[in-house]
Structure formats: C-alpha cells, structure tokens
C-alpha positions, 0 to 999 in steps of 0.5 A: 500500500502507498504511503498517500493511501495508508495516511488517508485510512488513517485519517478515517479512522481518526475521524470515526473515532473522534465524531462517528463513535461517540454520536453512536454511543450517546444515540444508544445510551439515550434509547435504552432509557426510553425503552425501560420506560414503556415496560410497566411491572408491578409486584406484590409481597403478600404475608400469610395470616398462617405461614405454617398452614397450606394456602390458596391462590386463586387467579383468573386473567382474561389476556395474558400468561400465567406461572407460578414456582414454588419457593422456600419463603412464607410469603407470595411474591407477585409480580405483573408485567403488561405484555404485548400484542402485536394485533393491537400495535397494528390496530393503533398504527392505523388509528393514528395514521397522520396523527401524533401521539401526545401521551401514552395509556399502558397503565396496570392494574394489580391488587390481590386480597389475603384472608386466611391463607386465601389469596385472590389476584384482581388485573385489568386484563380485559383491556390489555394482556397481563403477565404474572409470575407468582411465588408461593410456598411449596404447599398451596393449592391452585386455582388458575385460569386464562383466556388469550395471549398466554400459557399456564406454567406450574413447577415445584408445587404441592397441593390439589390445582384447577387449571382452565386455558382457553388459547394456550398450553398448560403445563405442570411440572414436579407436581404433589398433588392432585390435578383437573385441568383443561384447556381448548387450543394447547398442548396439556402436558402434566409431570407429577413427583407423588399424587394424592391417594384417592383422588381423581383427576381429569385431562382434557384438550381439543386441540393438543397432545395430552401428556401425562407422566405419573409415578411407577406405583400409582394405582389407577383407573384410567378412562382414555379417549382421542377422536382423532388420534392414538394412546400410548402408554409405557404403563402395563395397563389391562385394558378392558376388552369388552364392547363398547357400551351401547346405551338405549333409551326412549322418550316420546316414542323416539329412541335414543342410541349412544355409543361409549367408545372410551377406552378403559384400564387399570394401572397396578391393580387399579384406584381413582379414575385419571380421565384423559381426553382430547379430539385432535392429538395424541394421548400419553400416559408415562411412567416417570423414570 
C-alpha cells in the first residue's frame, strides 16, 4: 500500500473515532432509557395470616400468561408485567395514521386480597394482556385460569390445582398433588413427583397432545379417549376388552342410541379414575423414570 493511501485510512479512522463513535454511543445510551420506560411491572409481597398452614391462590386473567414456582419463603411474591400484542400495535398504527401521539395509556392494574391463607389476584386484563409470575410456598393449592395471549406454567408445587386455558398450553411440572385441568387450543402436558391417594383427576384438550407422566406405583383407573388420534402408554395397563357400551333409551316414542367408545384400564391393580381426553392429538400416559 502507498504511503498517500495508508495516511488517508488513517485519517478515517481518526475521524470515526473522534465524531462517528461517540454520536453512536450517546444515540444508544439515550434509547435504552426510553425503552425501560414503556415496560410497566408491578409486584406484590403478600404475608400469610398462617405461614405454617397450606394456602390458596386463586387467579383468573382474561389476556395474558400465567406461572407460578414454588419457593422456600412464607410469603407470595407477585409480580405483573403488561405484555404485548402485536394485533393491537397494528390496530393503533392505523388509528393514528397522520396523527401524533401526545401521551401514552399502558397503565396496570394489580391488587390481590389475603384472608386466611386465601389469596385472590384482581388485573385489568380485559383491556390489555397481563403477565404474572407468582411465588408461593411449596404447599398451596391452585386455582388458575386464562383466556388469550398466554400459557399456564406450574413447577415445584404441592397441593390439589384447577387449571382452565382457553388459547394456550398448560403445563405442570414436579407436581404433589392432585390435578383437573383443561384447556381448548394447547398442548396439556402434566409431570407429577407423588399424587394424592384417592383422588381423581381429569385431562382434557381439543386441540393438543395430552401428556401425562405419573409415578411407577400409582394405582389407577384410567378412562382414555382421542377422536382423532392414538394412546400410548409405557404403563402395563389391562385394558378392558369388552364392547363398547351401547346405551338405549326412549322418550316420546323416539329412541335414543349412544355409543361409549372410551377406552378403559387399570394401572397396578387399579384406584381413582385419571380421565384423559382430547379430539385432535395424541394421548400419553408415562411412567416417570
């Protein structure tokens, strides 16, 4: 290279170091605040009137996600975040074609109310969708429900869970306890450690696989059905062979036919009923290793 070229690279690069970097820099360190700024949170501590009893949350969200861990503190931590939509960024985008935005509405809502270890979490979440991570202690019992725009994740919790989702999965993971949970449009996949004794549960999706891993010694009954899909078990499950119940009745001179076509069985001798059930995916009941 000529010295007339080396000396001109040099001069650049002199210049990009003396004017470009540091506009670039101070453009990066002012928009980071800004985009902190648009993220709203909020988080709760609340204390329980029995820290030494079991307790019970119960949440319903009509947007937004749900998950709850389990931690070695007394107390409930909830945190709320406003989560985000696409659909509705679009919508604005083209609400305020030509206009100019004066201010911003993203507030957020979050109260919840504890009276004997019973907790209940009120939101806004009809007007914008909410994201709430919670932290209980190990032994509570949930009551959980969302509609849109989220899942519903439980890990590490013992106690009986009532779990409702209408678009998106529900998943539990290391779970004690008991279990009733649906949803429509969403895989449902459930992991339990130990399951209460005499108990029933219940598993049901629409669309979706439905996923359930259960203890080596668990003593069932279960009661399985997928319209539009197969059933796997690595279980040793005597299946009931008999024909599908046919079930007559009559009313007005008018006769009635049904035909039971859910597949029955026991596990280890048999117990509670586990009902599993979806119409478009497959079925899994496994045995945890």
């Amino acid at each position: 290279m000529k010295t007339s070229q080396i000396q001109r690279t040099m001069n650049l690069s002199g210049l990009f170091r003396k004017y470009i970097l540091p506009v670039f820099l101070l453009l990066l360190t002012i928009s980071l605040p800004l985009s902190a700024q648009n993220e709203v949170k909020e988080q709760l501590v609340i204390p329980l009137s029995d820290p030494n009893k079991p307790g019970f949350l119960e949440v319903g969200l009509v947007n937004g996600s749900i998950r709850v861990t389990s931690h070695t503190s007394k107390e409930v931590i909830i945190e709320g975040a406003v989560g985000s939509s696409k659909k509705h960024k679009e919508d604005d985008a083209v609400s305020a074609n030509g206009m100019r935005r004066i201010a911003k509405t993203n507030s957020m809502e979050l109260t919840a109310e504890e009276h004997s270890n019973r907790i209940s979490v009120n939101t806004n979440s009809h007007m914008r969708a909410i994201d709430l991570t919670i932290k209980v202690p190990q032994r509570f019992s949930l009551k959980l429900s969302t509609v849109n725009n989220g899942d519903i994740l439980v890990e590490n919790v013992n106690g009986e869970l009532e779990i409702t989702n209408v678009n998106g999965r529900i998943e539990l993971t290391n779970i004690e306890g008991s279990a009733v949970a649906n949803t429509v449009n969403g895989a449902l996949i459930a992991i339990f450690k130990d399951i209460t004794p005499n108990t029933p549960m219940a598993f049901s999706t629409l669309n979706g696989k439905v996923d359930v891993t259960l203890p080596v010694n668990v003593k069932a009954n279960v009661k399985l059905k997928s319209d539009q899909g197969e059933i796997y078990s690595d279980f040793d499950i005597a299946v009931d062979k008999t024909q599908p119940k046919v079930d007559k009745s009559s009313q007005n001179g008018m006769y009635r036919v049904s035909v039971d076509d859910w597949t029955y069985g026991k596990i280890n001798g048999g117990g509670p009923e586990i009902m599993a059930k979806n119409m478009h995916g497959n079925i899994y009941i496994r045995k945890a290793k």
